[in-house]
C-alpha positions in Angstrom: 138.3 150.4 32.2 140.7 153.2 33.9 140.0 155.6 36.4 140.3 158.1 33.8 137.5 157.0 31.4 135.0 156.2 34.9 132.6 159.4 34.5 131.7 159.0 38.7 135.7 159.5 39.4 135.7 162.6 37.2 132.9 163.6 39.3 135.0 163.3 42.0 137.7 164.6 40.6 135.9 167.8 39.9 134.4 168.7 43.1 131.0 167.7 42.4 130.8 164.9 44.4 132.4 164.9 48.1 130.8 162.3 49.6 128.9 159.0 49.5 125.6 160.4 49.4 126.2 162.7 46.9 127.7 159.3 45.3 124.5 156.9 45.3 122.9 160.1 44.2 124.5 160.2 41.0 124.7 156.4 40.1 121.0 156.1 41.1 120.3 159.1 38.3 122.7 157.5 36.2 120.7 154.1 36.1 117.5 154.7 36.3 117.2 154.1 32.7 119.2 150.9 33.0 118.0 148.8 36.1 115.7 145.7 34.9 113.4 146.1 37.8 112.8 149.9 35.8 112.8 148.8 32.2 110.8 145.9 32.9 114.2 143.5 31.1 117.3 142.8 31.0 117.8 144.3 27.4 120.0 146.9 29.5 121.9 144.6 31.6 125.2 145.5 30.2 125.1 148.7 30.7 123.8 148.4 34.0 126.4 145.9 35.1 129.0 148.6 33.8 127.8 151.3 36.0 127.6 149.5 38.6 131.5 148.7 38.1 132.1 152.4 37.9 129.9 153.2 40.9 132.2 150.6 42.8 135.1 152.0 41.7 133.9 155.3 42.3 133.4 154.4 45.9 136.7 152.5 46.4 138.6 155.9 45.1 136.3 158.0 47.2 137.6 155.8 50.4 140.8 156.1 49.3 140.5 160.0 49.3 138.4 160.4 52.5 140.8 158.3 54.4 144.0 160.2 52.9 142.6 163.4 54.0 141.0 162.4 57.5 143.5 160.1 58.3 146.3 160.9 61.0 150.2 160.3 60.4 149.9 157.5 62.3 147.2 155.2 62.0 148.4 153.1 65.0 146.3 155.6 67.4 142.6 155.3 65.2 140.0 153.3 67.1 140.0 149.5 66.0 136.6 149.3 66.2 136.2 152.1 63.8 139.1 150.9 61.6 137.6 147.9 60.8 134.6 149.1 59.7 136.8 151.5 57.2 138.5 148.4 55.8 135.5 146.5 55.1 133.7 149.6 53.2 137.1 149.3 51.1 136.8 145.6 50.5 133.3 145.8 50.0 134.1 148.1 47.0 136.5 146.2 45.5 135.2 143.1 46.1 131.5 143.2 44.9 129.4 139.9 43.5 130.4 138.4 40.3 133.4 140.7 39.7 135.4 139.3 36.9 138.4 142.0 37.6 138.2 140.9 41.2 141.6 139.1 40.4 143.2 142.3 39.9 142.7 143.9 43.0 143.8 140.6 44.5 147.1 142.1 46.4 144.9 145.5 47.8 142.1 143.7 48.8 144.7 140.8 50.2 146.4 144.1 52.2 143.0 145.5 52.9 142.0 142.4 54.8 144.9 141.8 56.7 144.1 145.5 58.2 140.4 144.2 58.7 142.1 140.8 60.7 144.2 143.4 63.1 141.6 145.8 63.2 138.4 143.3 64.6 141.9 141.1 66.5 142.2 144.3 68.4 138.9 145.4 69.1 136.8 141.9 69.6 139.9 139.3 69.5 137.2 136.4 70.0 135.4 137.0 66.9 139.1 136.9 64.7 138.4 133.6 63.5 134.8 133.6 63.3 135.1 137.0 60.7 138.1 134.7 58.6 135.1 132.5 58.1 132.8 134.1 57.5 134.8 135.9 55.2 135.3 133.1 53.6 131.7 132.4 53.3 131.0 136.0 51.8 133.8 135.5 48.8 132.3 131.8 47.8 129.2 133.5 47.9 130.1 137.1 45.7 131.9 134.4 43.3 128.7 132.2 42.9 126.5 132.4 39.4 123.6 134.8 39.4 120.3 133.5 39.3 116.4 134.1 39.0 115.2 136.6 36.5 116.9 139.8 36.7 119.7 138.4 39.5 116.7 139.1 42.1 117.0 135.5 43.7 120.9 136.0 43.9 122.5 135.9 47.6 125.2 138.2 46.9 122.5 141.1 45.8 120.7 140.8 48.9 123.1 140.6 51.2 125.2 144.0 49.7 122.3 146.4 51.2 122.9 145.1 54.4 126.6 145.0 54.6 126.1 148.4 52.8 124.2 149.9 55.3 126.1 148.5 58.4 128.9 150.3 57.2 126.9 153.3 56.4 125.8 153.6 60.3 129.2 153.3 61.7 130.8 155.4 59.2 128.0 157.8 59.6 126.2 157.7 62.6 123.0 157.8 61.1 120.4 156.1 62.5 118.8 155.5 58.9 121.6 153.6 58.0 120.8 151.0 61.5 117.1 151.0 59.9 117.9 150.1 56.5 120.1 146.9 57.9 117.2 145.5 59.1 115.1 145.6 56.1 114.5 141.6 54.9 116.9 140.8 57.7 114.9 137.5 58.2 114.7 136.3 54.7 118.8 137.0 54.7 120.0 135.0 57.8 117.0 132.1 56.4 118.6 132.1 53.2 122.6 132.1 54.6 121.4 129.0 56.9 119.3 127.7 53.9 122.5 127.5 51.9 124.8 126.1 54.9 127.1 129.6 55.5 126.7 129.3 59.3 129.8 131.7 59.9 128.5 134.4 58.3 125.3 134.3 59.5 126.6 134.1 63.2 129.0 136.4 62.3 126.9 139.0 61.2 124.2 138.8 64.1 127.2 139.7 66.3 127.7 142.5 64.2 123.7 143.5 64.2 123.8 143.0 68.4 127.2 145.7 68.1 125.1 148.0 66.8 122.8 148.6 70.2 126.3 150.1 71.3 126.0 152.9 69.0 127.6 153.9 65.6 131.9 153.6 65.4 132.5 157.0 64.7 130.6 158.5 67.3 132.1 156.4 69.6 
């Protein structure tokens, strides 16, 4: 599928949607009709799965914009702190559980993570190679098999609202998005030691502690 034929980009495109509120707003109406936990099965799954490729795309192209229009000349000078967050919303949106096309995006996300490395290497340089591994940790687990009815019991599905929503806050600066991130924060980091990805669980209580020193952009 092309940008062209992805109805969320046209929205985009068009002026009707300017942010990532305004976004989720649309992909949530979009769905509603669509999402097993509404229809009560999976006899929609499909089409689900497809909006939720367009809504990730959508979001990928909105980052792109936002950061093309907000951006500075020279992004040497933007807080590292801050940058890295912007690079892992990016990743996050192309690189979301079980995506088949994930291959094609290899050489941006490839890019987009090397920016992510420099980024956290100059902000927290003794967490670089704890986020490589638990980076690695995060793409075994996006490239794992669903399972349970209805993908509920899959890792990768949980653990997107909370990556979601840490980037939210320091994007933001809302304080809902800090709220959200602890929602079934337990059951996550039981479920990541559970399964044997230490590094990611480690890595992302550092990043839950970071956020007692208030949002990225605000900073």
């Amino acid at each position: 599928m092309t940008e062209v034929d992805n109805f969320l980009i046209g929205l985009i495109e068009q002026g009707k949607i300017r942010n990532l509120d305004q976004l989720k707003s649309a992909y949530r109406t979009a769905t509603v009709r669509t999402h097993p936990d509404k229809v009560g099965s999976d006899e929609y799954l499909g089409t689900f799965l497809r909006l939720n490729d367009d809504y990730l795309a959508a979001r990928a192209y909105l980052s792109r914009m936002e950061a093309s229009a907000a951006a500075p000349a020279n992004r040497i000078s933007e807080k590292p702190r801050l940058s890295f967050f912007r690079q892992i919303d990016l990743i996050e949106s192309l690189e979301m559980p079980y995506a088949y096309h994930v291959d094609d995006n290899k050489d941006q996300i490839d890019a987009t993570k090397a920016l992510a490395r420099d980024a956290i290497g100059q902000w927290k340089p003794e967490w670089l190679e704890l986020y490589i591994k638990a980076d690695a940790d995060l793409v075994a687990i996006k490239r794992s098999k669903p399972s349970g009815p209805y993908l509920k019991n899959a890792l990768g599905l949980n653990l997107r609202p909370l990556i979601h929503n840490l980037i939210g806050y320091h994007l933001t600066g809302r304080k809902l998005y800090g709220k959200q991130a602890h929602q079934n924060l337990p059951g996550i980091m039981h479920r990541l030691e559970q399964d044997g990805y230490l590094n990611l669980k480690m890595f992302l209580s550092l990043l839950i502690e970071d956020m007692e020193e208030g949002s990225a952009v605000l900073e």
